[in-house]
N, C-alpha and C positions, 0 to 999 in steps of 0.2 A: 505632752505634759505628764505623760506616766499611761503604763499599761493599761490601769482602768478606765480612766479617761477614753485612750486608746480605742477600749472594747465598747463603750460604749456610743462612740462615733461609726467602730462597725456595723454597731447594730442600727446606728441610725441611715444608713445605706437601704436598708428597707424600708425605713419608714418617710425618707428623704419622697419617698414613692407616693405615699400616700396623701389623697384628694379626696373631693369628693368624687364617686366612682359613678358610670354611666353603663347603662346595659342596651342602650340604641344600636352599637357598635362593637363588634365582633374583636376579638383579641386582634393586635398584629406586633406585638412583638412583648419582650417577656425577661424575666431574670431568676437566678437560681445564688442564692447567696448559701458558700458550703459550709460543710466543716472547717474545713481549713479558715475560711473568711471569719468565721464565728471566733475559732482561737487566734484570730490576727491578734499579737503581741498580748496577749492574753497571760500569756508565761513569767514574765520579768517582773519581778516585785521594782517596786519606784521607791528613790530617795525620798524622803520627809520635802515638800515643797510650801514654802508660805502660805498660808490663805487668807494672809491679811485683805478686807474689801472683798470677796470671794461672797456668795452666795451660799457656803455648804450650811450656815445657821438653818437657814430654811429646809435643808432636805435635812438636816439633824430632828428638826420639830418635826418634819412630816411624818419621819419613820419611830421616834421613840415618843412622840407628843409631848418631848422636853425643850424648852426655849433658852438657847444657848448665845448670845451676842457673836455677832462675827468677830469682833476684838478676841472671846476669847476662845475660839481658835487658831490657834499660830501655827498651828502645820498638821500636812492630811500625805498619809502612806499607805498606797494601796497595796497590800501581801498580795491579794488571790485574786484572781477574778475569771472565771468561766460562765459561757454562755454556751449550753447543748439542747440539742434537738429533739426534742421527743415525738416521735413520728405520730402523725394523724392528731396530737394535742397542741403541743403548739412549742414552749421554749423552757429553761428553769434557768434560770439565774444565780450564781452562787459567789460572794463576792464580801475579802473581809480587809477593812479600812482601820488605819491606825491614826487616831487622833491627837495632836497636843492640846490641852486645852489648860489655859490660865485662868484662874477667878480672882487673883491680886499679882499684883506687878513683880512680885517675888515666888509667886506658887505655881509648878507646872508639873500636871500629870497627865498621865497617859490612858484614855481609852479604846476601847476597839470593838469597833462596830462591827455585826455579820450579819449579812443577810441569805436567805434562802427563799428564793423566791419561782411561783410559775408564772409565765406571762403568753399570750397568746392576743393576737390583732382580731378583731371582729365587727362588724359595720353595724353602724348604730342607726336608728332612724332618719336621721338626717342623710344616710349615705353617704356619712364617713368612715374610713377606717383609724381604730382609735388601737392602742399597745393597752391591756390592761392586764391585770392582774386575778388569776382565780385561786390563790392562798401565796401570801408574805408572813416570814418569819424571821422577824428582826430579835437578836440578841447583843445586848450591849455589857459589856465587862468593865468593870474600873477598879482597879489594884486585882485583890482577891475575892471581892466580891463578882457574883455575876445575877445581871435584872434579864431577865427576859419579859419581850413586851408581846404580850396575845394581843392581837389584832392585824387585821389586815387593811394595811398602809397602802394608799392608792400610789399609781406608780408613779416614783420621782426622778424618771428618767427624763421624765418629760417637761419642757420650757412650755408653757402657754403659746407662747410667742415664735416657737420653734418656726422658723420656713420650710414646707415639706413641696408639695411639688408646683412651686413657680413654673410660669410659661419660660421658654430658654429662648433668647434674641439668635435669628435664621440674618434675617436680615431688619432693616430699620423697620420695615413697615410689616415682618412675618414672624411669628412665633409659635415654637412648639411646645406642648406642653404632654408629659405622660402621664395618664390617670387608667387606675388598678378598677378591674371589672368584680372583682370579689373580693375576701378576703383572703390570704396568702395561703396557702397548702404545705404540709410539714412532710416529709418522707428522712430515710437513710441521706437524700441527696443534699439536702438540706431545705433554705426555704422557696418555696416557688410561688412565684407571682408574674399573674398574666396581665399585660394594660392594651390600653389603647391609644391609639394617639391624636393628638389633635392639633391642627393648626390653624393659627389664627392671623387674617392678613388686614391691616389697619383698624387691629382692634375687634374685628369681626369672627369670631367660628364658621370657616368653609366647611361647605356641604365635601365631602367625600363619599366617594361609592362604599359598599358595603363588599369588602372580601368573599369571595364566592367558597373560597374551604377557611372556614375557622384556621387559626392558628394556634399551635398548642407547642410547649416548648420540648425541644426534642432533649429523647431521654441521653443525660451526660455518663461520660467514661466516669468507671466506678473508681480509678484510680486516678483521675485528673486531681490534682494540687492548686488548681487555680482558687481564687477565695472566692470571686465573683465571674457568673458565669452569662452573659448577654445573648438572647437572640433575637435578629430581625427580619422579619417577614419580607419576601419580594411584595407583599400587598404594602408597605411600610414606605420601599423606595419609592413606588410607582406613588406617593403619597404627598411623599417627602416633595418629589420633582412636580408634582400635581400644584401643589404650592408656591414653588416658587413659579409657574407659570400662573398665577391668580397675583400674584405680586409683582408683574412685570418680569421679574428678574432673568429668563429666559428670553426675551427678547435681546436683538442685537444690531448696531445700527456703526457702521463705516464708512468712514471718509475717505472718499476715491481723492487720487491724486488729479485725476481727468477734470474735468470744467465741460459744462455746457456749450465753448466757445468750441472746446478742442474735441469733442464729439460731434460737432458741427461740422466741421470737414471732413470727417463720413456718413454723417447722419443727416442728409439737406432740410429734413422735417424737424432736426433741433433750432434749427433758426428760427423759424415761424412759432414752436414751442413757447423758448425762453427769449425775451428779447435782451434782457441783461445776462452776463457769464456770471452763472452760480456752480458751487461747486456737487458732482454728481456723489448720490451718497446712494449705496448698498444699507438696506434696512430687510430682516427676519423676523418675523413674529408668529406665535403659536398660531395656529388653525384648530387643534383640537386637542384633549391632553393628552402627556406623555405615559410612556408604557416602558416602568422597566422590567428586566428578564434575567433571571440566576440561575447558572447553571455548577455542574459544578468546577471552583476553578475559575469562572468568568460571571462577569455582570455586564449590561451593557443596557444603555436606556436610548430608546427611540424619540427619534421627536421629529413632530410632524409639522412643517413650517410651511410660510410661505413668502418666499423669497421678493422683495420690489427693489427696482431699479428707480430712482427718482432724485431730483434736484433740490439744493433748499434744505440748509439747514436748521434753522428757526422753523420755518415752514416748508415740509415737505410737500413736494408736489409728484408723483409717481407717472412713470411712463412706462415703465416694464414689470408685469407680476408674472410668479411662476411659481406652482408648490412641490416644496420638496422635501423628502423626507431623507432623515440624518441616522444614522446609527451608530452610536461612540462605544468607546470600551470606556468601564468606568475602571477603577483601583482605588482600594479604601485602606486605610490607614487610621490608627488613632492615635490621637498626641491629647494628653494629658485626660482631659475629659471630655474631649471632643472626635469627631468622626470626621477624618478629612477623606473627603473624594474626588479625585483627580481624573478630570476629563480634557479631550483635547477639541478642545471647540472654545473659540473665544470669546470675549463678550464678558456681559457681568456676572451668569452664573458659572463660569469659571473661577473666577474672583472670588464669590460667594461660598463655592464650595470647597475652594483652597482654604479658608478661613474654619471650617469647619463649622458641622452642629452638632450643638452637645447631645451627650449622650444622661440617660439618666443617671445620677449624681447628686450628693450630698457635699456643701460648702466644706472645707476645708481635707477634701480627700482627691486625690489622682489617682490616676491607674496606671499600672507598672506591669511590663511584661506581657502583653499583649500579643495576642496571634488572633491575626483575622483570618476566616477561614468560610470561603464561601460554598456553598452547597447547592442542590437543586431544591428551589424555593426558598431557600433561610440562608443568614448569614450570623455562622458562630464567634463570641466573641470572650475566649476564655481570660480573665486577667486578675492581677494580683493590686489590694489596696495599697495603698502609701499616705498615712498623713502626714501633712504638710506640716513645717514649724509654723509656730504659731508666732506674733509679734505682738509684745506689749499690749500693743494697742485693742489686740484682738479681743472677743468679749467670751468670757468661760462655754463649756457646755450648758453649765444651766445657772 
């Protein structure tokens, strides 16, 4: 709905991020939001768009402390809008908005609003991280006059109500959620923020081991273009698969074509066994948890099962165990906002992970251009924003 919009949904990419933060648990994976991402369509001045029913009344009162009716703005054009880095502080904001505004049904002028502002993320006593503001400089123009307003306007980027980092649906009963260990770190590269992750399997927070080397996000090519820069820890997978074995989903269970009856006529000990023909069913179940492994190039996650032979499918009754351990290649992939991981083992965490888990993500943005690129210990995931049309029905930025 226009480049400042735009810019301002990029920068919610970082704060999409932001929870409350925990120091229990060691980073395992991490994001680098760049320059490039920061001027995502940053550039393009925007046509005059209605804002009839629009919210901007309220961020007009917040920043000049003047009460303007939403009637009587009828249309919002954003000229400029940058958002840069200022290394080791935090961010400045520079952004100038053309307003229609009516005060009778026949009278329309023109204002224009500019703001110059710094803003920088910082965790508050509660253990949130909050976007604020350490000096706003709102200037408002109307015809040939020009007001400028001293004072420093708390930040109106922000919705109250915003959703930042929801648990993300793995499967019905497992969810993951990423939460930021500190506040975000500013460099040349842009911004970086280390999380941690957590999942939860019917509602509950599993215990997960604790990463035996920290993970720290490795440093990006000076010339990479990408806007948004992802990496995830082998301590991350092994996490990820840790999980869906506490949620069942690793587990696997097959229906022989064989019967009890027709095993019988090599097995004389199935007759005495079963006295009715039930059909023989192959069942796999974890023994112990999974261990994945990155190298560079290849991933592959082990799993340690154990194998039973048994009748009875409502009620399984086993007559053969045996443990075995599996070793798959995995292949990752990401489509839209999601990490698909493609292994060749079947059962329901193949399903699961065809389905993909998302990745950390902000509502109404995709990822575009993507190269996964696996390493020894980490996997890079360099990619380009894209937001999405918006529909009617959809509810503003703020």
């Amino acid at each position: 709905n226009g480049a400042g919009m735009a810019m301002l949904r990029t920068l919610s990419i970082l704060l999409s991020l932001l929870a409350p933060a925990h120091s229990t648990r060691s980073p395992d994976c991490g994001g680098i939001l760049t320059p490039s991402g920061l001027r995502y369509r940053e550039s393009s001045p925007t046509s005059p768009v209605p804002a009839a029913g629009r919210g901007h009344s309220d961020i007009f009162q917040n920043v000049t402390g003047t009460r303007i009716s939403r009637k009587q703005i009828i249309s919002v054009k954003v000229d400029e809008f940058s958002l840069t880095v200022i290394p080791d502080t935090g961010m400045r904001l520079s952004i100038e908005v053309d307003l229609g505004i009516t005060s009778a049904p026949t009278t329309t002028k023109e204002m224009r609003l500019s703001i110059l502002a710094d803003l920088h993320v910082e965790m508050n006593p509660e253990e949130n991280l909050e976007l604020v503001t350490s000096d706003c400089k709102p200037t408002l123009e109307e015809v040939q006059s020009t007001e400028e307003i001293d004072r420093s306007a708390p930040v109106f980027l922000l919705h109250p109500s915003a959703p930042f980092a929801a648990p993300f649906p793995i499967t019905p009963s497992c969810q993951v959620q990423y939460l930021p260990l500190a506040a975000p770190m500013y460099s040349e590269q842009g911004i970086i923020i280390s999380l941690q992750t957590t999942f939860q399997v019917a509602g509950t927070v599993i215990p997960l081991p604790v990463s035996p080397v920290p993970f720290s996000m490795p440093e990006p090519a000076r010339s990479s273009s990408s806007h948004l820069i992802l990496a995830f820890s082998e301590h991350f997978y092994t996490s990820l698969f840790s999980a869906l074995e506490e949620s069942g989903a690793l587990n696997v269970s097959l229906l022989s074509s064989l019967t009890t009856a027709t095993l019988a006529d090599r097995i004389t000990q199935m007759g005495s066994l079963f006295q009715e023909d039930l059909p023989v069913v192959l069942q796999a179940v974890t023994r112990s948890s999974p261990h994945v492994e990155l190298e560079e190039d290849k991933a592959t996650v082990k799993l340690f099962l154990t194998a039973q032979i048994g009748a009875g499918s409502s009620l399984f009754q086993s007559f053969l165990s045996v443990n075995v351990d599996v070793t798959a290649r995995l292949h990752l992939s990401v489509a839209d906002t999601r990490m698909i991981i493609s292994v060749a083992i079947n059962g329901e965490m193949r399903v699961v992970l065809r389905q993909g888990v998302f990745l950390p993500h902000i509502a109404s943005f995709t990822y575009t251009d993507v190269n996964v690129t696996i390493h020894k210990d980490y996997v890079l995931i360099p990619c380009n924003l894209q937001l999405e049309a918006r529909t009617r029905e959809a509810k503003t930025w703020w």
